[in-house]
N, C-alpha and C positions, 0 to 999 in steps of 0.2 A: 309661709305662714300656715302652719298645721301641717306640714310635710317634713319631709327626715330632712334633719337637720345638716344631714351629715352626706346628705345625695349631691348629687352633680347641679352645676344648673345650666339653665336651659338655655340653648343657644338657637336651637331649629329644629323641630320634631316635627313629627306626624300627629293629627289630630287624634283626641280621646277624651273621655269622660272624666275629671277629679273625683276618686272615691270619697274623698271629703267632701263633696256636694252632692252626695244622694245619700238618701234614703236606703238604710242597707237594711237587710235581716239573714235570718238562713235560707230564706227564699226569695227569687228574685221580686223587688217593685220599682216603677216610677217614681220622681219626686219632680213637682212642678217647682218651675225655678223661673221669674221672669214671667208672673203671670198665670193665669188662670190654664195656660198651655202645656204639655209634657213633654219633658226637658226632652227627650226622646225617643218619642212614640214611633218610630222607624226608623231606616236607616240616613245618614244625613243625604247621599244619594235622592231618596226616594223625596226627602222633606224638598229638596233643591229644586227636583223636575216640579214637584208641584207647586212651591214659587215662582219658579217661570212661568208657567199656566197664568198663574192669576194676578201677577203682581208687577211683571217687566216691565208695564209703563210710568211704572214709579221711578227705577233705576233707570229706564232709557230716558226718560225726559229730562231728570237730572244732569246725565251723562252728554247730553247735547245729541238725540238724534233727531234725522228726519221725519219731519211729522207726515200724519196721514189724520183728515178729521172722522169723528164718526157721529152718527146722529141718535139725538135721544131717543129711546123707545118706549112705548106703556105697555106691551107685552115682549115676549121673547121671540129674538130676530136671529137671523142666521143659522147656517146648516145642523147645527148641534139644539136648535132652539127644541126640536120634537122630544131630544134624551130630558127633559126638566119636567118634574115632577113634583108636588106639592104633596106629599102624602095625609097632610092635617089641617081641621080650620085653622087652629093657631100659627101654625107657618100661613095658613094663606092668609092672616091678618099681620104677618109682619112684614117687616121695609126692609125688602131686598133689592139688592143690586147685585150683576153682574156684568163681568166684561172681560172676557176670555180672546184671547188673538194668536193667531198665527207668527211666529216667532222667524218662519220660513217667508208665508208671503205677503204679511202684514194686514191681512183682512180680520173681519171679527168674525168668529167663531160662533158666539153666543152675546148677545147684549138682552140686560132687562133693567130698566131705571140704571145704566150708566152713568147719569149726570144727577144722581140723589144724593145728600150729602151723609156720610156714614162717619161713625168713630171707627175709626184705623184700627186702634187697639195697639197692640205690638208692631203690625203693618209700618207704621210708624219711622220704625226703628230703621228702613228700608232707604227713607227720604232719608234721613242725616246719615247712614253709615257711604250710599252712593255719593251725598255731598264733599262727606269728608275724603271719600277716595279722589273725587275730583279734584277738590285744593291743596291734596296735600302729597298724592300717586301712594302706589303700592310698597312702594319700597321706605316708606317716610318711617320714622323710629324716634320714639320720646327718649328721653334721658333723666334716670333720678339719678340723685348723689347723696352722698355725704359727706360736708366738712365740718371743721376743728376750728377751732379759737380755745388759746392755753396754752400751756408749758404741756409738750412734748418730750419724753424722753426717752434717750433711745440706749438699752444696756451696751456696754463696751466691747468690743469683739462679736455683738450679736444683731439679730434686726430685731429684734423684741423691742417692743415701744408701748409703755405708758403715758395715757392723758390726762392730763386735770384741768379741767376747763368745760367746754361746751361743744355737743356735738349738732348740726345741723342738715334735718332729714329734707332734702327738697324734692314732690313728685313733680313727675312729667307730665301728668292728666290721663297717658295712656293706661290703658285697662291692664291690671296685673293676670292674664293668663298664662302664666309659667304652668301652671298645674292643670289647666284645663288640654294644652294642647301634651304636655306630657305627664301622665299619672306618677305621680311619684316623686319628680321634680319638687326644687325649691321654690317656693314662691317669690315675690317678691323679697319684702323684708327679712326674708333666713339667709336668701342669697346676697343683698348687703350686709349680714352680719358674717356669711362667710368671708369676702371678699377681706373686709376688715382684718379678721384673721388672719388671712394670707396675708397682708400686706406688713403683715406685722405685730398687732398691737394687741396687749395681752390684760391690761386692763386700763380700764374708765371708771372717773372719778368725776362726775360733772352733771348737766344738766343736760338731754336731749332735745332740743326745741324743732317744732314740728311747723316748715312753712307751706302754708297753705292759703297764700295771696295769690297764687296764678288763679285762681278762681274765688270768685264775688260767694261770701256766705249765702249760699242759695240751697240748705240743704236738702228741700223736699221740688214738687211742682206743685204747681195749683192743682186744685183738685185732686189730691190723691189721698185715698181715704185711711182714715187713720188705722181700722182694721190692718192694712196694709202693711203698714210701718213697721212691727216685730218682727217681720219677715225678708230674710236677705233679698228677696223682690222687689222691695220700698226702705232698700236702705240708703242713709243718706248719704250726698254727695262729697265728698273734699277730692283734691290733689293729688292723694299719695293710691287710694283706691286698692289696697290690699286684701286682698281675696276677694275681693267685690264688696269691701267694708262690712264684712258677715264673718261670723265667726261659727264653728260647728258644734251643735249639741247632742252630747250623748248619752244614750238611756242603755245601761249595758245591765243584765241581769242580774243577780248572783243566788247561789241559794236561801238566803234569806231574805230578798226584796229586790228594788232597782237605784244605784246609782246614778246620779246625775251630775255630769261633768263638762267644761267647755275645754274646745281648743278653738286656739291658740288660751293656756291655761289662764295668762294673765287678761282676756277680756275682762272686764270690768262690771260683768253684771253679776247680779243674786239671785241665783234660784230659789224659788219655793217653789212648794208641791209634793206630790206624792204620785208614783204611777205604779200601779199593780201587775203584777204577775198572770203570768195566762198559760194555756196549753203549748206547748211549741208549733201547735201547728194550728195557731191561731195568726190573725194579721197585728201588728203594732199599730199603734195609735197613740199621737202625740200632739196635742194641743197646747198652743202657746199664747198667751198675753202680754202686752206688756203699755202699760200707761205712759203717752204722751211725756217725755222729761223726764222718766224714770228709771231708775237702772235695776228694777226688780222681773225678773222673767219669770212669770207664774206657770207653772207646766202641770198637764195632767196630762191622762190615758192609761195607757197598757202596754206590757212588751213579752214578748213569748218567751218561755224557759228558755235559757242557751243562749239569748239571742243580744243582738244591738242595734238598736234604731238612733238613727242620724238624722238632722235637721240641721240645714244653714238658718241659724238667727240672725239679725242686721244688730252690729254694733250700735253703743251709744259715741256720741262725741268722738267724728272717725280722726277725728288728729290725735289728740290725745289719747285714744285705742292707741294708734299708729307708734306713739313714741314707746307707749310702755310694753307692744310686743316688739319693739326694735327692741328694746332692753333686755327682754326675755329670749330671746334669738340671738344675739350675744354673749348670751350664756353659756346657752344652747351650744354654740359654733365655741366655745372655750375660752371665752374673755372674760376675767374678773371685773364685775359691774358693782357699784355702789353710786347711783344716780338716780333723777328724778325728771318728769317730762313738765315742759312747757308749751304754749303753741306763739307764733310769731304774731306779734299784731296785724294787723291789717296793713300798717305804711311798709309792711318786712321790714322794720330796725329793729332789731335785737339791744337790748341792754350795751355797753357800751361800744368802744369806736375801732376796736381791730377788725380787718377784714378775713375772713373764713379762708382758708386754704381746704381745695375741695381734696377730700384721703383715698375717694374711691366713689366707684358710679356703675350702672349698670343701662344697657340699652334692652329699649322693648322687643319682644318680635315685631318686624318687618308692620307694616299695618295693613296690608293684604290679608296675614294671616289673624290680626288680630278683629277686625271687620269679620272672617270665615268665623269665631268664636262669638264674635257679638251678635250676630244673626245668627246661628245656628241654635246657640241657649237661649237667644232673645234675655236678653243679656241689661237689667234696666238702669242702674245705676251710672254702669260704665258706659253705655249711649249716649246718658246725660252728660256726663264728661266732650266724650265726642264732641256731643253739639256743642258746647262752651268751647272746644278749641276751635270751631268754624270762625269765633269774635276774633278780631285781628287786636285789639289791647292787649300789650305786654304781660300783663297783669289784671287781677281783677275782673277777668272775662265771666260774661253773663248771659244766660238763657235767650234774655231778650234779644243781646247784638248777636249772638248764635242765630236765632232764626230769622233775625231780619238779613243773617248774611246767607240762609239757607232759603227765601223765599226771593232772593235776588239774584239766584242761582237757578232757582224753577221757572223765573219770567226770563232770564235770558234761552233758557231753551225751549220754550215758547209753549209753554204751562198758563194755563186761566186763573193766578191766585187767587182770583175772588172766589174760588170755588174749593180754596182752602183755608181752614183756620187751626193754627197748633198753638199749643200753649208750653207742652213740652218734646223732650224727645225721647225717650223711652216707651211711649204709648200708652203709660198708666192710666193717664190721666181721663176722665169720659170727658173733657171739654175738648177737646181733637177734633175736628171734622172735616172730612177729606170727598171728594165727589169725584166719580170716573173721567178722566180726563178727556174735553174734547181735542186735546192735539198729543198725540204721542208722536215718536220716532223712533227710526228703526236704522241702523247702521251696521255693517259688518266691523266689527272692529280690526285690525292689523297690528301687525309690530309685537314686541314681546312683550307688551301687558298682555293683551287678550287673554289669556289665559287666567288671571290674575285679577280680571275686572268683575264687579260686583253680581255680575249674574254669571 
């Protein structure tokens, strides 16, 4: 989805950054992605040691280790307590906690208001990615597909195959990062349209129906503010999850003003606006709006001579996105298309009684590797996925049986839940509150995960 149509796809790579999810110009910038945080701001090394520091008793308690308790403090405790420093009244009036430990010999380091209950924030995102590795291991992999219902035909002497009838997109819930861990790669949905290709079929005549009952229409969290929403940060949730239900917006110069263009083309919104012309060696500036139900994207700002600035938008209606850039990828990959998109009801019965013969499927990266992407971008959409595959319902999985099967997971490893309340999993949301754990544990782990496990 927004990648060469025409690349490889992705089987197992080395981690990397999608140029279509930042912010580009002729000079290097950040773009926050996943929150008020930068997608980047060091290296993932650096970002890692420093979640260990401050955050392992999130993933070890999850992970079932041996606890060690620690006691509340009103000032700051242990050997490190002297380095803390308040340099402002305004810090000294706000509500801090910390609680820093030894990863070697399980002592605290530092403790201040340990047991205060804070918003997590993206933190968050720590509890359900360590849960999910637990129930599901590192090596666990979703499955999308795509089948047929219709007259199939296949030319005489050749594997060339036209359909007439209906195609049907099914996702896995897993997070589409084909392009995150390799730049360039296909994304999801280009790579089921190559696949199609290969397999044969050269054109479609029919309708794409888009199923998305493995998860309960839950497309935002509570409290997450509307501000929010126009931004691939707070984009909404379904099944199929392609590019992180975001689509990229481009502001690309020319001599007489700026273009404004999306990819994947066929997203379905409207721009208006206007953004002006600058020095080159000026910074870009790009403001977005977009009203609640509305598929208008109102843009302003600036963009330098020469240049191109890039923004992930959050689609509207991610099923319906989904089917009409399956269509457009299709194309794309060299299939004659003349079709229209549907989404499946809620029971998943399709209009009438054949059963789908699946044409082609594609498996996720490993979920070790896809957990390394979902923490690393702080990643919010596809989190919330996460959490919804923690519900054990066939179908129809929801937020609610997600955490109540992620808080049944904290109390077996011997976590105080009263001392947490989440509403979502992503950490958008400010109704989250989480408090320094009185019981962590600490386990050397063995065998050939360790390597592979969430810290």
């Amino acid at each position: 989805m927004g990648g060469n149509p025409h690349g490889r796809i992705l089987r197992r790579q080395s981690a990397g950054l999608a140029q279509n999810r930042v912010l580009s110009w002729p000079r290097a910038a950040s773009l926050s992605r996943g929150g008020p945080f930068l997608v980047r701001p060091g290296s993932l090394r650096r970002r890692a040691a420093a979640a260990l520091l401050l955050l392992v008793p999130v993933l070890s308690a999850i992970l079932g280790w041996d606890g060690h308790g620690f006691a509340a403090c009103d000032v700051p405790s242990g050997p490190l307590a002297d380095s803390l420093r308040f340099g402002t009244e305004a810090a000294a009036r706000s509500h801090v906690g910390i609680l820093a430990v030894s990863l070697d010999r399980g002592d605290t380091l530092l403790g201040l208001n340990p047991e205060g209950r804070f918003i997590p924030a993206s933190n968050m995102k720590l509890f359900v990615t360590g849960a999910f590795l637990k129930q599901f291991g590192p090596d666990a992999r979703g499955l999308a597909d795509i089948a047929a219902v219709g007259k199939l035909d296949r030319s005489k002497g050749r594997r060339e195959l036209a359909l007439k009838g209906d195609l049907i997109l099914r996702g896995s819930g897993y997070p589409d990062v084909y392009q995150l861990l390799k730049p360039g790669s296909r994304g999801l949905l280009d790579s089921l349209a190559y696949l199609l290709y290969e397999s044969g079929m050269r054109k479609f005549e029919g309708t794409v129906w888009v199923d998305g009952t493995l998860f309960a229409r839950e497309p935002y969290g509570p409290g997450w503010a509307v501000d929010d929403l126009p931004w691939s940060y707070g984009a909404p949730l379904n099944s199929v999850l392609a590019n992180g239900n975001a689509a990229t917006l481009l502001a690309t110069a020319t001599p007489t003003g700026v273009v404004l263009s999306l990819d994947p083309p066929e997203t379905p919104l409207k721009i208006e606006g206007r953004l002006s012309l600058v020095d080159s060696s000026s910074a870009p500036v790009l403001s977005i709006s977009r009203d609640p139900g509305s598929r208008v994207l109102r843009v302003s700002g600036r963009v330098p001579r020469g240049g191109v600035a890039k923004r992930q938008v959050a689609v509207p209606e991610p099923d319906s996105t989904a089917g009409l850039v399956l269509l457009g990828a299709m194309r794309r990959a060299g299939i004659k298309v003349k079709g229209t998109v549907a989404t499946m009801p809620a029971n998943g019965r399709r209009p009438g009684s054949k059963d789908p013969v699946t044409l082609t499927s594609l498996s996720s990266p490993p979920a070790s590797e896809v957990v390394s992407m979902v923490d690393a971008y702080s990643l919010n959409v596809e989190t919330e996925a996460l959490l919804r595959l923690l519900d054990p319902a066939p179908a129809g999985k929801t937020a609610a049986q997600g955490l109540r099967k992620l808080s049944s997971m904290l109390a077996e490893a011997g976590v105080d839940t009263l001392d947490l309340s989440f509403v979502d999993g992503s950490g958008l949301s400010p109704l989250n509150l989480a408090a320094g754990f009185r019981t962590w544990a600490r386990r050397r782990r063995s065998g050939p995960n360790r390597e592979r496990s969430p810290t």
